[in-house]
C-alpha positions in Angstrom: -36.1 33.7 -28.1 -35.0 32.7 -24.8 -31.0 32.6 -24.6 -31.1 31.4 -20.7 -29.3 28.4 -19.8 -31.1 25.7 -17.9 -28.8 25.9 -15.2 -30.6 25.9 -11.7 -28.6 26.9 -8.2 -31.3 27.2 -6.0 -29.3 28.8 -2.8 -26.9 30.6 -4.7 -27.2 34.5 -3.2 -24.0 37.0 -2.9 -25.8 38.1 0.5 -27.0 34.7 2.4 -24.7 32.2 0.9 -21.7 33.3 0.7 -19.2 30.1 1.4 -15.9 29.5 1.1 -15.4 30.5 -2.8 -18.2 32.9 -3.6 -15.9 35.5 -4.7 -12.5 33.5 -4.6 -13.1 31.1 -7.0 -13.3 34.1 -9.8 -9.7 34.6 -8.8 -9.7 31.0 -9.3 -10.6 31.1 -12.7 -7.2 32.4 -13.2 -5.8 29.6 -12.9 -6.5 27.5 -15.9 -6.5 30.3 -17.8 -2.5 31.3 -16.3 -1.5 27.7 -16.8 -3.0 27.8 -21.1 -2.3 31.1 -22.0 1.2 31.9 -23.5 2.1 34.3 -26.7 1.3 31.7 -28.8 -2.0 30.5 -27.2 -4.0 33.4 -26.7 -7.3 32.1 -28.7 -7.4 29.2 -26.6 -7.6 31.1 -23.4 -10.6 32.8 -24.3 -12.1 30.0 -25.6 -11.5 28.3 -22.3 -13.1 31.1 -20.4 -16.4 29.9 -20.8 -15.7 26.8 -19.4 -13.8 28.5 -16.4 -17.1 30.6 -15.3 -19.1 27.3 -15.3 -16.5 25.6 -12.9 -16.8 29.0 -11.3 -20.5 28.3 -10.8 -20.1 24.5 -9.8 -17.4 25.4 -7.1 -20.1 28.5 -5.5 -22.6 25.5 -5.7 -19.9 23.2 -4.2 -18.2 25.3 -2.0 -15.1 21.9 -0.6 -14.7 21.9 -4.0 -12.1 25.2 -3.5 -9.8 23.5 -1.3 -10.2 19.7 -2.8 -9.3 21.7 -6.1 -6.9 23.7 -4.2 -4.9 20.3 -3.0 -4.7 19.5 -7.2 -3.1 23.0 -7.7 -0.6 22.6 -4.9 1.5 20.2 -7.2 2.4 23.6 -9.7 1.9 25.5 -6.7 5.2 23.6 -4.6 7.1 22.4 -7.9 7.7 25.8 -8.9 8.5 28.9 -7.4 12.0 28.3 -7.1 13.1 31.9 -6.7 13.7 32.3 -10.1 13.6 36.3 -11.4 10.9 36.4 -14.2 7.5 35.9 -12.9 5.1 34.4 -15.2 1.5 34.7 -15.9 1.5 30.9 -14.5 3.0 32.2 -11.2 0.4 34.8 -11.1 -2.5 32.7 -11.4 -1.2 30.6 -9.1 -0.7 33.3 -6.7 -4.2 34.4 -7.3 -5.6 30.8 -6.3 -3.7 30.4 -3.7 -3.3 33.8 -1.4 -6.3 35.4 -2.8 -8.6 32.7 -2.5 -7.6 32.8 1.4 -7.6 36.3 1.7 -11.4 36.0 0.4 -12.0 33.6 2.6 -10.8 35.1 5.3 -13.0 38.6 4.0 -16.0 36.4 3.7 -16.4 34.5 6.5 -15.1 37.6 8.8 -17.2 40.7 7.5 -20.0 38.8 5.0 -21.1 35.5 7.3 -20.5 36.6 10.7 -18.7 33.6 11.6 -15.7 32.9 14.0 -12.3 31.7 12.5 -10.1 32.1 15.9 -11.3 29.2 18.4 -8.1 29.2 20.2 -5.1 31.3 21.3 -3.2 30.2 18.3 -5.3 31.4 15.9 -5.2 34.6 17.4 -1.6 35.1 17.9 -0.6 33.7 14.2 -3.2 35.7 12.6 -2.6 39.0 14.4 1.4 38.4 13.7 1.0 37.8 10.1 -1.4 40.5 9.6 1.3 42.8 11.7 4.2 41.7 9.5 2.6 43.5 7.1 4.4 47.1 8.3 7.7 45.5 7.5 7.0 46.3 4.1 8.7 49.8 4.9 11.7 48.2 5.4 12.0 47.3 2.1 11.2 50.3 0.6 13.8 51.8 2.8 16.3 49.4 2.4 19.0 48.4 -0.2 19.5 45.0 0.6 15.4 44.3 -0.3 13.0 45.6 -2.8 9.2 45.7 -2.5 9.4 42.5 -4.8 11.7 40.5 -2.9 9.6 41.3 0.4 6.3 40.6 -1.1 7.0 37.2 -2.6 8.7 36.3 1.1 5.5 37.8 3.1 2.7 35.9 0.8 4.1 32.7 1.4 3.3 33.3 5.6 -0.1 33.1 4.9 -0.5 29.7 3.2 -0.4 28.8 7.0 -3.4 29.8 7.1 -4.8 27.2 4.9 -5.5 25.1 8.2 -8.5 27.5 9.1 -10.8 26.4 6.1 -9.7 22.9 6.1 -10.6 22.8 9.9 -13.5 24.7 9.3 -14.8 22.7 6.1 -14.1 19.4 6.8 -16.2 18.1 9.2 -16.4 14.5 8.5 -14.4 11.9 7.7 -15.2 11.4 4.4 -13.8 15.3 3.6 -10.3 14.7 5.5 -9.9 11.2 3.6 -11.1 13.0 0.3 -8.6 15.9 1.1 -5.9 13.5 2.2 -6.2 11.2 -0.6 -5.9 13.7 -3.1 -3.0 15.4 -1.3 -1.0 12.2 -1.4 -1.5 11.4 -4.8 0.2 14.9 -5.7 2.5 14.0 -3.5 2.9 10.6 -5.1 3.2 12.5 -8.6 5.7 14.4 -7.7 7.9 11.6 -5.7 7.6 9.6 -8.4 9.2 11.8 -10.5 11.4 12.9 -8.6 12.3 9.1 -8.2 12.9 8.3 -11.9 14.7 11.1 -12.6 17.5 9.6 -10.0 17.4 6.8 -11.6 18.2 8.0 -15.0 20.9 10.4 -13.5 22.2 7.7 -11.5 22.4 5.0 -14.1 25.4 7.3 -15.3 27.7 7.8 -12.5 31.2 6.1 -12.6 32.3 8.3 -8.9 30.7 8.7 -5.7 30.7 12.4 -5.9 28.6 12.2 -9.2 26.1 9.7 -7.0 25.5 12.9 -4.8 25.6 15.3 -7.5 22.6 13.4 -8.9 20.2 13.5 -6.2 17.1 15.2 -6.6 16.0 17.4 -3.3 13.1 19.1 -4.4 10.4 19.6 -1.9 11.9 16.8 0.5 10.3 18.5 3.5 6.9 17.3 2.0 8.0 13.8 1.8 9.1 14.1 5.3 5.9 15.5 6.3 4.4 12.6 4.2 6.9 10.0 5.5 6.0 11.1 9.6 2.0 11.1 9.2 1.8 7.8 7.3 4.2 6.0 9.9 1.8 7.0 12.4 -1.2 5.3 10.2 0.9 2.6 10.0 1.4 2.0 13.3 -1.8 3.2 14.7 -4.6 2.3 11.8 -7.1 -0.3 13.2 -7.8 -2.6 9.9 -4.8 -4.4 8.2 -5.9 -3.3 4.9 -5.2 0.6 5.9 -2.2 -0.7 7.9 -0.7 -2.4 4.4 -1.3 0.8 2.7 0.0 3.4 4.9 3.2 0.8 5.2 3.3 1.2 1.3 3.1 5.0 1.5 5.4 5.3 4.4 8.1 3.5 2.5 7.5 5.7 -1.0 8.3 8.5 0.6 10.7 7.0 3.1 12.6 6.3 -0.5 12.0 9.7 -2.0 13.6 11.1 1.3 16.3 9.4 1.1 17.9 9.9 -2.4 17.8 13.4 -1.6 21.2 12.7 0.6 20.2 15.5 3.0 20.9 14.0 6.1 19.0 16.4 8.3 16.1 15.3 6.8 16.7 11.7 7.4 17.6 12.6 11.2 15.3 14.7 12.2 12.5 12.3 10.3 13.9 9.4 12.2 13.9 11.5 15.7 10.2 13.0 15.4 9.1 9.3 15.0 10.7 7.8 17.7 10.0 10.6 19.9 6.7 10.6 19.2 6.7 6.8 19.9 8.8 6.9 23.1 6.1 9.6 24.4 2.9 7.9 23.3 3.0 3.8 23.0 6.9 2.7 23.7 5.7 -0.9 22.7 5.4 0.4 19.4 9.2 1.2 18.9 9.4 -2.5 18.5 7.5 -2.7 16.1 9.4 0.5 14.1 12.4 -1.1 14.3 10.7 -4.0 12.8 9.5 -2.1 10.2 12.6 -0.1 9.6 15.2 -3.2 9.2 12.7 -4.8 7.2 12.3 -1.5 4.8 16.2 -1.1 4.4 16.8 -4.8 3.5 14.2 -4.4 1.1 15.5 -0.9 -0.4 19.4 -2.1 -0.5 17.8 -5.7 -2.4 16.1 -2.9 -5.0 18.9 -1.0 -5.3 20.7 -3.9 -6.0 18.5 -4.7 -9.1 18.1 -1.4 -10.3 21.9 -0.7 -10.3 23.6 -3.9 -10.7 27.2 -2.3 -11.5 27.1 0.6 -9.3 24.7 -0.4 -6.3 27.8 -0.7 -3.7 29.0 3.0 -4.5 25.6 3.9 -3.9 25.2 2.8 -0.4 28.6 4.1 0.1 27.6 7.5 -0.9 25.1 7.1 1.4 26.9 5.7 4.6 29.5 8.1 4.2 26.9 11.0 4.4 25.9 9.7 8.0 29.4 9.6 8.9 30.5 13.1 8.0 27.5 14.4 10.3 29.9 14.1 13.1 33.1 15.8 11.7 31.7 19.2 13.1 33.4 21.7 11.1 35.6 19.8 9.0 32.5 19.1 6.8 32.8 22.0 4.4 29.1 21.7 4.2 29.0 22.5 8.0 31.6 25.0 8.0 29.3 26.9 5.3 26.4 27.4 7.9 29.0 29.0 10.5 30.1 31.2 8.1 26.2 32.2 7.3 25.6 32.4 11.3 28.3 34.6 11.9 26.9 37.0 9.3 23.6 36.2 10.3 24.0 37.9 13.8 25.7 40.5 13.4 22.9 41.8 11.2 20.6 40.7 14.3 22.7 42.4 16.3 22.0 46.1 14.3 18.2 45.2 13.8 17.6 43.0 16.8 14.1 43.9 17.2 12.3 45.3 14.2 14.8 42.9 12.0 16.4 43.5 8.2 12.9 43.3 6.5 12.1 40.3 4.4 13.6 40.0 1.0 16.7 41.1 2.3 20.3 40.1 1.2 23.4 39.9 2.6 27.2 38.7 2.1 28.4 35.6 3.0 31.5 33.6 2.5 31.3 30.9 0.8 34.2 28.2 1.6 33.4 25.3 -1.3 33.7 28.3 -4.0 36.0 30.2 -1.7 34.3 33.5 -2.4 32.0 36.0 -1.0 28.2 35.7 -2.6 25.3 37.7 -1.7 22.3 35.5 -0.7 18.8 35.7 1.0 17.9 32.3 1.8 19.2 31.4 5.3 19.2 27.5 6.4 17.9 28.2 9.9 14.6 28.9 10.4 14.8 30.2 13.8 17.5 33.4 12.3 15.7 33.4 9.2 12.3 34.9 11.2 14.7 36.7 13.9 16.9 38.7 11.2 13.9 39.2 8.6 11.0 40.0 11.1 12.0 40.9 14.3 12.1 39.5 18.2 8.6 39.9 19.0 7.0 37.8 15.5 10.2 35.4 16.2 8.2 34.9 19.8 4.7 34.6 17.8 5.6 32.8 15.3 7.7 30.0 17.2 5.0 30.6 20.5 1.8 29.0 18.3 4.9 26.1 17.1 5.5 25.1 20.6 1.5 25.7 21.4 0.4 23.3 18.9 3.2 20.2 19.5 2.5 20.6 23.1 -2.2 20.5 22.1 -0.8 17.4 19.4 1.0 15.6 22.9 -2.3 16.4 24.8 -4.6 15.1 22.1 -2.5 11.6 20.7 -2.3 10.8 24.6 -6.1 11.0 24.9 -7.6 9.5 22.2 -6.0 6.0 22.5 -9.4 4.6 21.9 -10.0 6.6 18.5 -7.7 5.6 15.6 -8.0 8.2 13.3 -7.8 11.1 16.2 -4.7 9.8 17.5 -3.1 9.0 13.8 -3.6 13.0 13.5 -2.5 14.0 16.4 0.5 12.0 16.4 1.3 12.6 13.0 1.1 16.5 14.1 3.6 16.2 17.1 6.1 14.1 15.4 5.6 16.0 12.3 6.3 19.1 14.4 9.3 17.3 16.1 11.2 16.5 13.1 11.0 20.4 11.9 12.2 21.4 15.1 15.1 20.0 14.5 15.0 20.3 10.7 14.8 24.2 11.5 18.2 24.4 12.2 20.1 23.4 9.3 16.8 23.5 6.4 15.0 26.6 6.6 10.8 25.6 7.1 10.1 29.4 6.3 11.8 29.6 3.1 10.0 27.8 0.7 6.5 27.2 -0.3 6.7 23.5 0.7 7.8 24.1 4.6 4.9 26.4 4.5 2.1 23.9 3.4 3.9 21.5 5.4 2.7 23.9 8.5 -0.5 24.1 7.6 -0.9 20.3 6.4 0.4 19.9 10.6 -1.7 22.4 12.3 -4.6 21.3 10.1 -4.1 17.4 11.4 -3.4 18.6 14.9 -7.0 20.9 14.9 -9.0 17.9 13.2 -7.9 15.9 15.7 -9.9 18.0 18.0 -12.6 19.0 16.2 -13.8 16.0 14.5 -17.0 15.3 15.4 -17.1 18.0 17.4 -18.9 20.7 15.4 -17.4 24.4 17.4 
């Protein structure tokens, strides 16, 4: 009896074909099985493993499928995660996907295909700092403000930078960034949605402005900036109408989703990184922002109006008053909060000013709203976060391929005038960029999981931009 099954995959060898997910996507498999299996669902796993090796097989046979597959995952993948203390099985398969799949990748296309991942400076520097950070795993084993934990759930999330070498490397055509790009907005569109209605019922409850801000919903707003600074740039720059209309629509979702998270810095720096961008590239086309802008807000404070009848004036209150307290300096207790975390900030710098603290590591702050001391880790600028954690010299690398890439963005948006989607990526990288320099100060980019992709998403736009149709 012949028990073979009449599956075919006529290239498929471990030696000569060897693509992006030959051996990831078995760490992939984890995945589905992470997000099924619970106590109580144990049988269904394994029944689902069968399935999971055939995807296994289709995605060797497929090898964009990793990363178009990869941009589906990212919505548990940046919705979760929130530095809570138990780690699941989810969080583990995720992890697998995610940092293994790269880390095979990187294995493969180094040591099993022969290929070159570093075409520029950038790729070297980033890579060889990430890959040194490593050693600052001692610290934490040496260290009573860190654990080997703490550290290595900070350290992985460096490398989902380094998601912009495969896309670069994979998608050659159009068709694979708008593929990528569509997929990655409707995750994005997912998750802003919901973020969206659960305002909505939150706010549809508030009787004082304090509960108006008590009710926003911030979760992974530096996405939706991201989102919010690449499709103004389609907007503006897209040569049909029909992609103009659309990337208007996007660009004002997310515009939205930014704003009822009442963080002003994001709504600053997003508004900055445009114009900027603008100013530098096409200052005709700050007209046509503005345009766009008063039109948007008449339109948003009309909605707001229907949506909350009764309480739509607190609302925009809440709001104004938010832009207003930016320039009480210190008087905003907000405000006051960072100085207090800056002054205890350096003088940890100051012990540890060149190997730093070690990542994962905690510290004592005061805290003036609860008028207490609490221990934290997270720190709200970006720029101490990596000189405290990691050290002068990776605070050098890691900011040196930042500055590298706005200043190769500036170089490419100003040259490809006469190519729409080059300069749409290119732009969209430099303002992108923009924005998180100045979001950096007060909103941590290295913290979470979303600043991280949001890195990648940019360098990846930014090295498109250059490569398309330009096979290396």
């Amino acid at each position: 009896m012949n028990l073979a099954l009449p599956l075919k995959f006529p290239n498929l060898r471990l030696s000569g074909n060897t693509d992006v997910i030959v051996m990831s996507l078995l760490v992939a498999a984890l995945v589905p099985v992470g997000l099924l299996l619970t106590d109580v669902m144990n049988v269904l796993a394994l029944v689902a493993l069968p399935m999971v090796i055939l995807m296994v097989m289709l995605f060797v046979r497929y090898p964009r499928l990793w990363l178009y597959t990869g941009a589906v995952v990212n919505y548990f993948w940046v919705s979760s995660g929130s530095g809570e203390e138990e780690i699941t099985l989810k969080e583990y398969a995720l992890v697998a996907f995610i940092i293994g799949g790269l880390w095979i990748w990187l294995f493969s296309m180094v040591f099993i295909k022969k290929r070159r991942i570093v075409r520029n400076v950038g790729d070297r520097v980033l890579l060889t700092a990430i890959f040194g950070a490593s050693m600052t795993i001692v610290l934490a084993m040496v260290n009573d403000g860190s654990t080997v934990m703490n550290w290595l759930r900070e350290y992985l999330l460096f490398y989902t930078m380094l998601y912009y070498l495969p896309w670069r490397e994979h998608f050659t055509e159009r068709k694979h960034i708008f593929t990528f790009l569509a997929l990655t907005a409707g995750v994005f569109l997912v998750i802003g949605g919901t973020n969206l209605w659960k305002y909505v019922k939150a706010a549809s409850n508030v009787l004082y402005a304090f509960e108006v801000w008590t009710s926003r919903k911030s979760l992974n707003t530096h996405i939706f900036l991201c989102a919010t600074v690449l499709c103004s740039m389609g907007a503006l720059y897209a040569s049909t109408r029909k992609a103009r209309l659309g990337m208007i629509s996007l660009t004002a979702f997310f515009a939205v989703v930014v704003l009822v998270s009442f963080s002003r810095g994001f709504w600053i720096s997003g508004i900055i990184g445009i114009m900027a961008t603008l100013w530098l590239l096409d200052k005709r086309k700050l007209v046509l922002f503005a345009l766009y802008g008063l039109i948007g807000g008449i339109i948003f404070i009309g909605v707001v109006q229907i949506v909350f009848p009764d309480k739509s004036v607190l609302i925009l209150k809440v709001i104004q008053a938010r832009l207003a307290s930016s320039a009480q300096g210190t008087k905003d207790v907000s405000l006051l909060s960072r100085v207090y975390e800056t002054q205890a900030i350096f003088s940890h710098i100051s012990y540890y000013p060149f190997g730093g603290t070690g990542m994962g590591f905690a510290f004592m702050i005061f805290e003036p709203l609860k008028r207490n001391f609490i221990r934290v880790s997270f720190i709200h600028n970006g720029y101490l976060y990596v000189w405290m954690k990691l050290g002068l010299p990776f605070f050098f690398a890691f900011y040196g391929v930042w500055i590298y890439m706005m200043r190769k963005a500036y170089v490419l948006a100003r040259n490809n005038s006469d190519v729409p989607l080059r300069r749409i990526l290119a732009a969209g990288g430099f303002g992108g960029l923009v924005a998180f320099t100045l979001l950096n100060i007060t909103s941590s980019i290295p913290e979470g999981r979303d600043g991280f992709y949001c890195l990648s998403v940019l360098y990846a736009a930014i090295n498109l931009a250059d490569s398309l149709n330009n096979p290396q």
